[in-house]
VMD Tcl script that draws the C-alpha trace (Angstrom):
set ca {
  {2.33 94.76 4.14}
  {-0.55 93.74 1.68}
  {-3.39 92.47 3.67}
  {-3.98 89.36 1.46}
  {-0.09 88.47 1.61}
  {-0.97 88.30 5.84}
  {-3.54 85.91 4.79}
  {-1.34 83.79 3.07}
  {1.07 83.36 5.79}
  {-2.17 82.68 8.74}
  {-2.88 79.70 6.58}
  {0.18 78.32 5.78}
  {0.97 78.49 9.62}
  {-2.31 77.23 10.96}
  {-1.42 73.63 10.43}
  {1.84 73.96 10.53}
  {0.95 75.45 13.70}
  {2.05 78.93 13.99}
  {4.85 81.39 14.52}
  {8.13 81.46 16.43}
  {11.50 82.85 17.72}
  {14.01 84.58 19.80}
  {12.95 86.53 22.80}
  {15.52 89.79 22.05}
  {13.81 92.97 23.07}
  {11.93 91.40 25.96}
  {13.54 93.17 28.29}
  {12.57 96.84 27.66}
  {8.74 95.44 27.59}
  {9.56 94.06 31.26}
  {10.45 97.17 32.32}
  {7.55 99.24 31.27}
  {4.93 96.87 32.50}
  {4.73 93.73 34.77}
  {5.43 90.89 33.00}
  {2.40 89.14 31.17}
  {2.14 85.74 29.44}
  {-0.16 84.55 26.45}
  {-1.35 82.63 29.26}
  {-5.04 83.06 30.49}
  {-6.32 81.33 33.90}
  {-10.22 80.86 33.93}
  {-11.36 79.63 37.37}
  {-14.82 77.95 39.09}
  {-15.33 76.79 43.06}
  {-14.18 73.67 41.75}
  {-10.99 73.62 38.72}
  {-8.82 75.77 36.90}
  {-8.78 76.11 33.22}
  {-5.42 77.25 31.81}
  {-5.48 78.17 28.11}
  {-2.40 78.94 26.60}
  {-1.65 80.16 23.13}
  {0.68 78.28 21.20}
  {3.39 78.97 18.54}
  {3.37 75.70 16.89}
  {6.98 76.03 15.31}
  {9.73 76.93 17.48}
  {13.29 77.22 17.77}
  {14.80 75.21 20.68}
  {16.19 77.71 22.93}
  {13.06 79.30 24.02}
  {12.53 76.05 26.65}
  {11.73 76.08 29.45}
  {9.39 78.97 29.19}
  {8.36 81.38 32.32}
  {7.78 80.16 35.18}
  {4.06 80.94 35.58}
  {3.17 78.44 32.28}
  {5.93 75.78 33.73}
  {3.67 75.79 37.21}
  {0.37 76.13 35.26}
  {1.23 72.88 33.81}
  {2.55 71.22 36.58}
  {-0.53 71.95 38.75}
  {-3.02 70.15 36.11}
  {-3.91 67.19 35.82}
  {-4.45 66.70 32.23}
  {-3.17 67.77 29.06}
  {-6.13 68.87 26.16}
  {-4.84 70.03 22.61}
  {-5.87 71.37 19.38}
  {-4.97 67.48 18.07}
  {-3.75 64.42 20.17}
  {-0.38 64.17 18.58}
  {-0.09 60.49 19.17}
  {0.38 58.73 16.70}
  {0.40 61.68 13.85}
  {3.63 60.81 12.91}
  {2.64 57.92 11.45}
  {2.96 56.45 8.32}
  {-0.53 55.75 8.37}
  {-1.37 59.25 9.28}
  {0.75 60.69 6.67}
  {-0.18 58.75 4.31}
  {-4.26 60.37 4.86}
  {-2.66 63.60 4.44}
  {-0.74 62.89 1.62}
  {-4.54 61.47 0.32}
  {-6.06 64.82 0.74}
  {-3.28 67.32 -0.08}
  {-1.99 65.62 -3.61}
  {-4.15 66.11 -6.88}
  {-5.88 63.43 -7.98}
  {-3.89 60.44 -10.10}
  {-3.26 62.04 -13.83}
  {-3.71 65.72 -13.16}
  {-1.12 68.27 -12.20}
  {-0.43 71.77 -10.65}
  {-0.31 73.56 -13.67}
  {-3.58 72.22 -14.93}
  {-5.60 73.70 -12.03}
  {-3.53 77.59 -11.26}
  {-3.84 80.26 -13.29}
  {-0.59 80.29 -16.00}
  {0.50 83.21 -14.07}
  {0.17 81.37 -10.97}
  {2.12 78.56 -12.14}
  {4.92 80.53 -14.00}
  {6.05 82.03 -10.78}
  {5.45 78.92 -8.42}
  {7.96 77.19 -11.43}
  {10.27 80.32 -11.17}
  {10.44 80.45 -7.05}
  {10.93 76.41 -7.33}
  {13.27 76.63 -9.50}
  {15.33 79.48 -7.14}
  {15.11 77.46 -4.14}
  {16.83 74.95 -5.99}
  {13.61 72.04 -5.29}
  {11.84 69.83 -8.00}
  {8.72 70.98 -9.47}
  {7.92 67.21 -11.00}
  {8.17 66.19 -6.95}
  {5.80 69.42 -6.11}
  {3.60 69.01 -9.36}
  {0.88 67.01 -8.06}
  {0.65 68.94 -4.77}
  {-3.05 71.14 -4.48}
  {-2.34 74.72 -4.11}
  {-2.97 75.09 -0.64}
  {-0.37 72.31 0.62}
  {2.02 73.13 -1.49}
  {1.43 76.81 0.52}
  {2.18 74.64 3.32}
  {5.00 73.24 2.21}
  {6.96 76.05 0.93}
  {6.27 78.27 3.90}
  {7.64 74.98 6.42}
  {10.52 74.97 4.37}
  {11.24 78.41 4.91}
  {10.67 78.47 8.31}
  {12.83 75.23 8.67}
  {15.46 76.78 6.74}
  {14.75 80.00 9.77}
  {15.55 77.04 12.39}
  {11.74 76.75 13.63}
  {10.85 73.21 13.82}
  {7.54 71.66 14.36}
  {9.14 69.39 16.89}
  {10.05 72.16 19.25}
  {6.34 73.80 18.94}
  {4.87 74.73 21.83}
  {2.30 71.91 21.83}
  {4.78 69.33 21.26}
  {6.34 70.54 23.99}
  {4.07 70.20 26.68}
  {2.59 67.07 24.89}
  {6.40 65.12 25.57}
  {6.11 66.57 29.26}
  {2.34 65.02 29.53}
  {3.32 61.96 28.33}
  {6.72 61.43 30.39}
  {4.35 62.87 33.58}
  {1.78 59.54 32.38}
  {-0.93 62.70 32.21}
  {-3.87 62.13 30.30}
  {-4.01 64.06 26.70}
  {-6.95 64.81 24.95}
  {-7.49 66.14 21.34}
  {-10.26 68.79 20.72}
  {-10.05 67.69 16.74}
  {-8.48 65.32 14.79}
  {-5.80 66.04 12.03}
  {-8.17 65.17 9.08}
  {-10.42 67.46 10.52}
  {-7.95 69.99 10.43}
  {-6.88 69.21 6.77}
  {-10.48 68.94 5.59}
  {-10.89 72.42 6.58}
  {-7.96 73.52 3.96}
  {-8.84 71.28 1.50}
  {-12.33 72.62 1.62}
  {-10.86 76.10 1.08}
  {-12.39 77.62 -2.28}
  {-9.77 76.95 -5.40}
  {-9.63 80.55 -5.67}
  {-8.15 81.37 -2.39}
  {-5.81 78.71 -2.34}
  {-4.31 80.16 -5.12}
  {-4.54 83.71 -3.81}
  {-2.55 82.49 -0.12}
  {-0.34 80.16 -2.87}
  {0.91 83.15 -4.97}
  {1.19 85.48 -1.96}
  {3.22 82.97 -0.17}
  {5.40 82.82 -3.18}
  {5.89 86.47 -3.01}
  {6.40 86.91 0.73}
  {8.38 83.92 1.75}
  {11.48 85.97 1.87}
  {9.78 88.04 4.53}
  {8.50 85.09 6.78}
  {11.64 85.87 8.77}
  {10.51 89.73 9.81}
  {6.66 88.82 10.32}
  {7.35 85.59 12.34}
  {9.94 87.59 14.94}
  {6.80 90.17 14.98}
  {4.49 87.34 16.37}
  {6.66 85.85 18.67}
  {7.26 88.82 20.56}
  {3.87 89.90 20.95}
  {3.47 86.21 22.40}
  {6.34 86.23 24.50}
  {5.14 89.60 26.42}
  {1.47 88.83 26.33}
  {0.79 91.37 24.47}
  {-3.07 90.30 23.16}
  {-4.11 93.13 21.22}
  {-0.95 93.23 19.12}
  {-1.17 89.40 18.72}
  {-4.90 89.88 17.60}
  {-3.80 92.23 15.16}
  {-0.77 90.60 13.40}
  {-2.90 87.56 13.31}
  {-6.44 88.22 12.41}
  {-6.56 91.79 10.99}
  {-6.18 90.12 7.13}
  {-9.11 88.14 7.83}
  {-11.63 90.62 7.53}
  {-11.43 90.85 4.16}
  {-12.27 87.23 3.80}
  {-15.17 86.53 6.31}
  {-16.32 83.37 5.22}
  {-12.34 81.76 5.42}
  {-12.30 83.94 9.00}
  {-15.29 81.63 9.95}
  {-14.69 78.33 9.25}
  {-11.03 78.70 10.41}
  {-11.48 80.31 13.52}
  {-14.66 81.49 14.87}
  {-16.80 78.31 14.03}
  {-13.76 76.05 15.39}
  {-13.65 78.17 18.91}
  {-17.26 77.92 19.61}
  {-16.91 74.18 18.91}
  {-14.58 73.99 21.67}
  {-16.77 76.16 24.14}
  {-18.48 72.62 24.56}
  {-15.54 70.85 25.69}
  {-13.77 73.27 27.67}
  {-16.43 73.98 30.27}
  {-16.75 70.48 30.28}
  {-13.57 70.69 32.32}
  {-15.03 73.67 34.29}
  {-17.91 71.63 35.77}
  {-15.39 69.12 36.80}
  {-12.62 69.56 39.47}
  {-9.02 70.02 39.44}
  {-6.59 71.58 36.73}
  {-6.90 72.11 33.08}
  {-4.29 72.99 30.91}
  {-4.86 73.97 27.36}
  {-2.94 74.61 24.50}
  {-4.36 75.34 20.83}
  {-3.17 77.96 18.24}
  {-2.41 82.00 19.70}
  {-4.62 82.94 16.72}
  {-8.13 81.14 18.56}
  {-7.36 82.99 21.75}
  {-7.41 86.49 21.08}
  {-10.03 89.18 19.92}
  {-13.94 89.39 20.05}
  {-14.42 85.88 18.65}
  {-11.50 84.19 20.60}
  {-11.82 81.68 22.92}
  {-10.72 83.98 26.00}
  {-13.55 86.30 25.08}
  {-16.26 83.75 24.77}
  {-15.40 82.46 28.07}
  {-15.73 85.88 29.70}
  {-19.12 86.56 28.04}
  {-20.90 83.06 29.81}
  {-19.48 84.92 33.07}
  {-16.68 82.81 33.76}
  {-14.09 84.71 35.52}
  {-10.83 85.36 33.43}
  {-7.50 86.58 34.22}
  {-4.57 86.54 31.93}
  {-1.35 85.55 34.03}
}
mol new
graphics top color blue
foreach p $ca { graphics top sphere $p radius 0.5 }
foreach p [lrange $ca 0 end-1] q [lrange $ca 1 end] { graphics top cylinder $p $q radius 0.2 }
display resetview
């Protein structure tokens, strides 16, 4: 697989917030090794930090997941996320998205791609059988986002059964506190703010691999399901290095601005439980990893 086509796909997911699927094959990883989590435990004298990585479109019948991230959550006492979902359904809400993610009033898709670009974005359109006047006056990288949460709706992974959804219904119906690290027009800022020529680079690779979301999401999900960091960290952030300034103002520089919050809830007592994007967790620049290096012990459960 094309390293820039992997890039593609980590953007498109990042807000639709990530990955997903069935747990087949889970079973011979079980046997060669004790079972592991993307679940990381980060204790003081005082709390417990739980971070857990999440894949932010699922299908529904991964729920209820093991029983050490069940009992994680239960034993905290308050919910923190990449974004407070409350309230992001919204018409207001959608309606500031909609602000940042169409062209502005008069222009149109096809006056800002490349005529390349936009003969094959009118050809795959037209083959999934969807209106390019509706899509015209969508910017490059959220009509990336668009197309690739089609496909993966059209895979059966639905925002609504993500992993931070999830355990945001259980925190609400348990009346636990939840607590945003960002806000969603933070998190669309960031993409908008993504140089016009790599939105059309993730835009025509997205094009080009959306008949292989299917084979590269299954890969994810399984390293997520078993725990297994190191292929995570590669399937997610290997296509980054190629583009180290995207790498850092979509991952690194977000993690570190988390650091600040985080042990906010280690100097304080009780149970934590975390849940932001499996991408932010793993490798030398993940969360996990920054955590271990201001001596805070770790332990993935």
């Amino acid at each position: 697989m094309r390293v820039t086509a992997r890039l593609s796909c980590r953007i498109s997911w990042l807000l639709l917030l990530f990955l997903v699927c069935g747990l087949e094959a889970i079973a011979q990883t079980v046997q060669r090794a004790p079972a592991k989590n993307s679940l990381w435990r980060i204790t003081t004298n005082k709390s417990t930090l739980y971070l857990l990585g999440s894949i932010h479109m699922m299908k529904p019948d991964v729920f209820p997941l093991s029983d050490a991230i069940e009992e994680a959550f239960r034993s905290s006492a308050r919910l923190v996320l990449e974004v407070n979902l409350d309230g992001l359904n919204s018409p207001d809400a959608q309606q500031a998205i909609l602000a940042k993610g169409l062209l502005p009033e008069g222009k149109r898709l096809g006056q800002v791609l490349s005529p390349e670009t936009y003969r094959q974005v009118q050809q795959k359109v037209e083959a999934l059988q969807l209106d390019i006047g509706a899509l015209g006056r969508m910017k490059p990288w959220f009509l990336s986002l668009a197309l690739a949460a089609m496909k993966m709706q059209q895979l059966g992974y639905n925002p609504e059964n993500g992993v931070d959804r999830y355990f945001f219904g259980k925190a609400i119906n348990a009346k636990k506190p939840v607590v945003g690290l960002e806000t969603a027009d933070f998190q669309i800022s960031l993409l908008d703010s993504l140089p016009a020529k790599t939105q059309e680079e993730a835009l025509l690779q997205t094009l080009n691999e959306l008949d292989q979301f299917e084979k590269e999401i299954e890969q994810v999900v399984r390293a997520w399901a078993a725990g297994r960091e190191k292929e995570l960290e590669s399937l997610l952030l290997e296509s980054f290095k190629e583009y180290p300034e995207v790498y850092a103002k979509i991952v690194t520089d977000r993690n570190r601005n988390w650091l600040a919050a985080l042990e906010s809830h280690l100097r304080g007592e009780g149970s934590t439980f975390v849940v932001v994007g499996a991408a932010h967790l793993v490798g030398r620049d993940g969360v996990v990893e920054l955590l271990r290096k201001r001596g805070y012990s770790v332990e993935q459960q």
